[in-house]
C-alpha positions as CSV (number, residue, x, y, z in Angstrom):
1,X,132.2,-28.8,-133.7
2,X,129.8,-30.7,-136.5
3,X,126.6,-28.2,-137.2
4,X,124.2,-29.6,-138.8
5,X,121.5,-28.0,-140.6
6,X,118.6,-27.2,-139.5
7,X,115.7,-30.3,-140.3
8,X,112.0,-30.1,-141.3
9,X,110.1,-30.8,-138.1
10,X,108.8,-34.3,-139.8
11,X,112.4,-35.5,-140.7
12,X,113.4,-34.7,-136.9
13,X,111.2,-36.9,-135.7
14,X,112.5,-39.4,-137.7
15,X,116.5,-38.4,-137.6
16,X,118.3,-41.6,-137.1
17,X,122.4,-40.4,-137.4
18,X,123.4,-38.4,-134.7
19,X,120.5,-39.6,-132.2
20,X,121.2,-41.6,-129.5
21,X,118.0,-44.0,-130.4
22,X,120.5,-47.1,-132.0
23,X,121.9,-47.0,-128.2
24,X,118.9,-47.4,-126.6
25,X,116.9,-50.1,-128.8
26,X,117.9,-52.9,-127.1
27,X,117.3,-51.3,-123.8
28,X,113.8,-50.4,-125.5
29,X,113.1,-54.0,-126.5
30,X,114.0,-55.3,-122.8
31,X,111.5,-52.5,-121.5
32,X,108.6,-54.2,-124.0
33,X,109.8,-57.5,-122.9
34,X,108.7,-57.2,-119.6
35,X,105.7,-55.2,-120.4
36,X,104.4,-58.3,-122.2
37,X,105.4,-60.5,-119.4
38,X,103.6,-58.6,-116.9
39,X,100.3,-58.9,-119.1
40,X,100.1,-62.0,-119.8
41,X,101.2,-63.2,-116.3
42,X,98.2,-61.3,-115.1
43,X,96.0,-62.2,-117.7
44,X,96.6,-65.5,-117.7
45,X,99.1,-67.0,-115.1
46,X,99.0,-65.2,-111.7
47,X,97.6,-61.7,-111.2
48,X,101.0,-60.0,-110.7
49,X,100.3,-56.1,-110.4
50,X,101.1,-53.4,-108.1
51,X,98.4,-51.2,-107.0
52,X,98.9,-47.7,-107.8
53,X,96.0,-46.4,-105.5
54,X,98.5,-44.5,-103.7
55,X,101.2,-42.9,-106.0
56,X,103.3,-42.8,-103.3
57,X,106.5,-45.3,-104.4
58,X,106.6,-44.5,-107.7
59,X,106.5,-40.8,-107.2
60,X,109.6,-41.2,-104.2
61,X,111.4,-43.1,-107.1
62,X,110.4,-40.8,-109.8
63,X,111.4,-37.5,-107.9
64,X,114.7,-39.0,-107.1
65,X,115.0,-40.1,-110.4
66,X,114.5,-36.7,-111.9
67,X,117.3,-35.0,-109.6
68,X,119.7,-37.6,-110.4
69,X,119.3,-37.3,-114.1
70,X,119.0,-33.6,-114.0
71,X,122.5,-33.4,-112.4
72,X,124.0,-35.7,-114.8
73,X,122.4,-33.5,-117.3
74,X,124.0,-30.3,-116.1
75,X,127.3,-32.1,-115.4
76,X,127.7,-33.6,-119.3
77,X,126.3,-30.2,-120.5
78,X,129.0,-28.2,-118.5
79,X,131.7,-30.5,-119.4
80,X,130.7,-30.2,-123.3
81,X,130.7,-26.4,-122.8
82,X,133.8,-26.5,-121.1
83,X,135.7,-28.8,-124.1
84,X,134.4,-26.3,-126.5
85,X,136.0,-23.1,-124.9
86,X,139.2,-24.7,-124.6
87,X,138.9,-25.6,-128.5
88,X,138.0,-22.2,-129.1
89,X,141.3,-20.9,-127.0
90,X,143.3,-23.1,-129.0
91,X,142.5,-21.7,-132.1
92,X,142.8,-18.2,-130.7
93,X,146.2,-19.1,-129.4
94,X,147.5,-20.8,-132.3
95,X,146.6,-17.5,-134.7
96,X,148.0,-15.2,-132.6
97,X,151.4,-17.0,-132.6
98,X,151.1,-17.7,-136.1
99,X,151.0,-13.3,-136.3
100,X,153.6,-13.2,-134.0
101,X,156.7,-15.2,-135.6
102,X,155.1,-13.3,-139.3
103,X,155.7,-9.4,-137.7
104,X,157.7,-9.7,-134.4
105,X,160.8,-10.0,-135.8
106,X,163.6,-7.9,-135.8
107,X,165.5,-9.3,-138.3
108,X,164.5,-11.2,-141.7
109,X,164.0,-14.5,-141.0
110,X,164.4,-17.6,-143.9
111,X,160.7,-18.8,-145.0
112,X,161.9,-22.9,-144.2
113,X,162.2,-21.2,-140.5
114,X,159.3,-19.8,-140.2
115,X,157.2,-22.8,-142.4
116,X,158.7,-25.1,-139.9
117,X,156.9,-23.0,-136.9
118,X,153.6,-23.1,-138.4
119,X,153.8,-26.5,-139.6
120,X,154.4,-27.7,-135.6
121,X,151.7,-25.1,-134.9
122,X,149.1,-26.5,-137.1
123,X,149.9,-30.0,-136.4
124,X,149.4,-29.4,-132.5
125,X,145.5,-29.7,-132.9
126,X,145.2,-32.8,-134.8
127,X,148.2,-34.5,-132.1
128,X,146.0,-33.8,-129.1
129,X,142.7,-34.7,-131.1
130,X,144.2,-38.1,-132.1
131,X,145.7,-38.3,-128.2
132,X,142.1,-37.5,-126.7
133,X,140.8,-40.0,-128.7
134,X,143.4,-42.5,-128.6
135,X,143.6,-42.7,-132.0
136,X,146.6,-43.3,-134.7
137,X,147.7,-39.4,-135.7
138,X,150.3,-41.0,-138.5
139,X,148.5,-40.0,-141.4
140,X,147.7,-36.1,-140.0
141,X,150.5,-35.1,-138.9
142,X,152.5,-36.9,-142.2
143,X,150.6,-34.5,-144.2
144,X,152.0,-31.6,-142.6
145,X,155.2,-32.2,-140.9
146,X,158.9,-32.1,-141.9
147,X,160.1,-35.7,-142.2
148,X,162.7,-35.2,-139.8
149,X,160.2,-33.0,-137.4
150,X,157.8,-36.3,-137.9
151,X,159.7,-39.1,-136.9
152,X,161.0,-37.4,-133.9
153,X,157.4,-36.8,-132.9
154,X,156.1,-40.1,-134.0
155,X,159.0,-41.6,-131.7
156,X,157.5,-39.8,-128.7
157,X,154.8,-41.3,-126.3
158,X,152.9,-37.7,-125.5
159,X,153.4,-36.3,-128.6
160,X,151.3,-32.9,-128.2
161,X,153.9,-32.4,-125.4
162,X,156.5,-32.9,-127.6
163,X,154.9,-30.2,-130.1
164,X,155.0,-27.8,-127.4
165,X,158.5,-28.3,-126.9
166,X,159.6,-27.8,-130.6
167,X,157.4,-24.8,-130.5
168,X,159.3,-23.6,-127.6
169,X,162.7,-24.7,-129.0
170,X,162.1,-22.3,-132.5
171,X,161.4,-19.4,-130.0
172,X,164.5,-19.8,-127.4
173,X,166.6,-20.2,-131.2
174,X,165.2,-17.2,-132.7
175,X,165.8,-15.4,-129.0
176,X,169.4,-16.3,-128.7
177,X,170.1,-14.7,-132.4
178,X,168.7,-11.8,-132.3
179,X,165.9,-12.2,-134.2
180,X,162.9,-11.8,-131.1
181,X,163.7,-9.0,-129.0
182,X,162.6,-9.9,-125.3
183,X,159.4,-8.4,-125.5
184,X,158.3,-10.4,-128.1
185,X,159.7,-13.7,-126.0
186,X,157.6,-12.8,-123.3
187,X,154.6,-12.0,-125.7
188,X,155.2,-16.0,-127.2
189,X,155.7,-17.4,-123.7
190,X,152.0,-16.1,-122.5
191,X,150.9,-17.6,-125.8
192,X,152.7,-20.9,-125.2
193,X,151.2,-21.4,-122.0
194,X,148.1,-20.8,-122.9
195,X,148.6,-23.7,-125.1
196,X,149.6,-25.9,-122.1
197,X,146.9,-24.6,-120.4
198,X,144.3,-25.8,-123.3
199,X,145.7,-29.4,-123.2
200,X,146.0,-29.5,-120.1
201,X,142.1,-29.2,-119.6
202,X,141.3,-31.1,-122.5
203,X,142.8,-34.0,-120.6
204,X,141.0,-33.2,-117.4
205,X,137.9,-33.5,-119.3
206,X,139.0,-36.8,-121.1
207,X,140.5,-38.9,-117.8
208,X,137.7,-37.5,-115.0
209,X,134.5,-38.8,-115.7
210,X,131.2,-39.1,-113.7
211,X,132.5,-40.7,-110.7
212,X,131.0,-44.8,-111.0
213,X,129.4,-45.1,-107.8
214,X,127.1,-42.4,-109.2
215,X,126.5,-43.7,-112.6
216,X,125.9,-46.9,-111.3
217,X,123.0,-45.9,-108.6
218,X,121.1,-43.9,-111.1
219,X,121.8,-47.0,-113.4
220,X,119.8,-49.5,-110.8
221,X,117.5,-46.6,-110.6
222,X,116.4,-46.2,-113.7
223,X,115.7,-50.0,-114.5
224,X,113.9,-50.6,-111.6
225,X,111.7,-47.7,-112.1
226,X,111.3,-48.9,-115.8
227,X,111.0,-52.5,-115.0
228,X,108.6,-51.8,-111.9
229,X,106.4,-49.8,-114.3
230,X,104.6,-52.4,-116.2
231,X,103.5,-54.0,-112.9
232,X,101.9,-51.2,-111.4
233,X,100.1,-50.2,-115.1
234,X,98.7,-53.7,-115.9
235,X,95.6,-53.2,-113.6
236,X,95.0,-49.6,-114.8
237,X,95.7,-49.8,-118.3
238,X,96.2,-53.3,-119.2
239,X,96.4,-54.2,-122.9
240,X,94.5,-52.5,-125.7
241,X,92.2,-55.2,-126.8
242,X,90.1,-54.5,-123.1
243,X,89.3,-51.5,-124.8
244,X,87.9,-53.0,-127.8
245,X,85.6,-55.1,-125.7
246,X,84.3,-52.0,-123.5
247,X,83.3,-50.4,-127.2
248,X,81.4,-53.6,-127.9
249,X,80.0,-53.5,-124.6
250,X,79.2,-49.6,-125.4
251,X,77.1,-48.3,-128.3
252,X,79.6,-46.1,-130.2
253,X,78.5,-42.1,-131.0
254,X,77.3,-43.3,-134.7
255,X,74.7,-45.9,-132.9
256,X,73.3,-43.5,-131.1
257,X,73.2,-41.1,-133.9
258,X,71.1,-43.8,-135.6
259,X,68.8,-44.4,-133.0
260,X,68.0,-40.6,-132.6
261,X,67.5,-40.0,-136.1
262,X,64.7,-43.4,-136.1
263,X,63.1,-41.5,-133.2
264,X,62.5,-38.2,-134.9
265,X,61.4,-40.2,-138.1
266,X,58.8,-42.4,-136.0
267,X,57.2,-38.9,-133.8
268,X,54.6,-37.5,-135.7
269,X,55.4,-34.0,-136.7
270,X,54.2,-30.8,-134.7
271,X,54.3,-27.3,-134.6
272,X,55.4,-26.8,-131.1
273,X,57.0,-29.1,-128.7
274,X,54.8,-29.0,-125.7
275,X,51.1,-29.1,-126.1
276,X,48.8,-26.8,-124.7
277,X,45.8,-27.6,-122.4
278,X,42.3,-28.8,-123.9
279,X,40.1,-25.9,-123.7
280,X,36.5,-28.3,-123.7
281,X,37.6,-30.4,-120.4
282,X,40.1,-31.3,-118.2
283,X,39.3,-35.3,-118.4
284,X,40.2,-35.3,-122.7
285,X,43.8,-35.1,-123.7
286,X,44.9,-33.4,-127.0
287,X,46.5,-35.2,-129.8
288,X,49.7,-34.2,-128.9
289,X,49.7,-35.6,-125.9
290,X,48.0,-39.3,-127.3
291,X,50.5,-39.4,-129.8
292,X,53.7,-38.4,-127.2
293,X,53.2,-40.0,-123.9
294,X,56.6,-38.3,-122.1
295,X,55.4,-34.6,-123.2
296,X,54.8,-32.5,-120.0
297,X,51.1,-31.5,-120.9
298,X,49.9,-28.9,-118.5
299,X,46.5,-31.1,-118.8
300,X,47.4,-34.6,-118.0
301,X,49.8,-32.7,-115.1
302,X,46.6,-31.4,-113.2
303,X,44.5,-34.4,-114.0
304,X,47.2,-36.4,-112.1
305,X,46.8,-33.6,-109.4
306,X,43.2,-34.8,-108.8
């Protein structure tokens, strides 16, 4: 498994290698295709739109959307965990028979014996890596099998299997001289087919995928809600430049910041903010309230009474 280290949030956001964003570009660019389509066609050409008033379709469509792609989620997530346990019980399995033909032996065995064992042993992973991936394993397993070990394998169509056999082979040799007690051939077998079993899944994994009639439903799915999408937006949001007309339309915050402040300047200054009632009459205003028409004077208030 490739770890990679652990990225600034800034540099995650802009991760490139590893990301599945080359995939989806030209996807992307289709999308903004026929986002521009739908604008200008209702801009200038026909008003195309679909009234989202009621949510209704596009929330059927987006709930079913969501399950689907939450299932294919859980279904590639299991399958990932799945391939990595089995790569982990290979690795197990291969060190523990690597222990056993080093101390299970009841006799001294020659060290081209037992190099030949774990040479086939470590050559195992990088045969059903190469076989997985369908991929040439000539240079791998060159570098670390016998030549005569290697063109027998080589000459084989499944060579893992074939691996697996030699593996089996040096055991049932090793067995019939005396040199692994029973026990210990019964300890290797359990080994060995845990091996099998490994491959075994690893090619389960490889030959089932996602069955088609279900990748190709949520396929239709998922462009029709994303090419639908434009259409029902167009009348709602539209294109951008509307917005700079509405804030040409509108005074912005600093206008009417400006117009405030050219208020305050222009009222003559007083102490308090609401004038109090002429004491001589009821039929003479104050200053206050000749110089500020909109105050609520208690004075002009009851002489509009009478």
């Amino acid at each position: 498994m490739i770890i990679r280290p652990h990225l600034h949030w800034f540099r995650m956001l802009l991760a490139w290698r590893g990301s599945v964003l080359p995939q989806l570009l030209p996807r992307l660019f289709l999308i903004f295709a026929i986002s521009v389509i739908a604008v200008a066609a209702h801009d200038h050409l026909l008003p195309i739109s679909l009234n989202l008033n009621t949510t209704a379709p596009f929330s059927l469509i987006g709930i079913a959307l969501a399950v689907f792609l939450g299932f294919r989620n859980n279904a590639s997530y299991d399958r990932w965990w799945e391939a990595r346990k089995l790569w982990g019980q290979l690795l197990n399995d291969a060190r523990s028979l690597t222990r056993q033909a080093l101390t299970l032996r009841t006799s001294q065995l020659p060290k081209e014996e037992v190099a030949e064992f774990c040479a086939a042993l470590g050559a195992l992973p990088h045969a059903l890596r190469h076989q997985l991936r369908r991929s040439d394993p000539r240079d791998d397993l060159a570098a670390r099998l016998p030549p005569a070990l290697f063109e027998r394998v080589m000459a084989s169509r499944y060579k893992p299997a074939t691996l697996m056999l030699v593996l089996g082979e040096w055991v049932q040799r090793q067995a019939q001289n005396g040199s692994i007690d029973p026990m210990g051939v019964l300890a290797f077998d359990r080994n060995l087919n845990g091996l099998s079993d490994v491959i075994g899944g690893c090619e389960r994994i490889v030959s089932t995928p996602l069955p088609f009639a279900y990748s190709v439903m949520i396929h239709r799915t998922v462009y029709f809600f994303c090419a639908s999408l434009p259409f029902g937006l167009v009348d709602s949001i539209g294109i951008l430049r509307r917005c700079s007309r509405c804030s040409l339309r509108t005074p912005s915050w600093r206008t009417k910041r400006s117009r405030r402040k050219s208020r305050s300047r222009s009222a003559p200054t007083t102490t308090t903010s609401r004038c109090t009632p002429c004491p001589s009459s009821l039929k003479t205003h104050c200053a206050i309230c000749a110089a500020n028409p909109r105050s609520r004077c208690p004075t002009r208030k009851a002489k509009a009474t009478r």
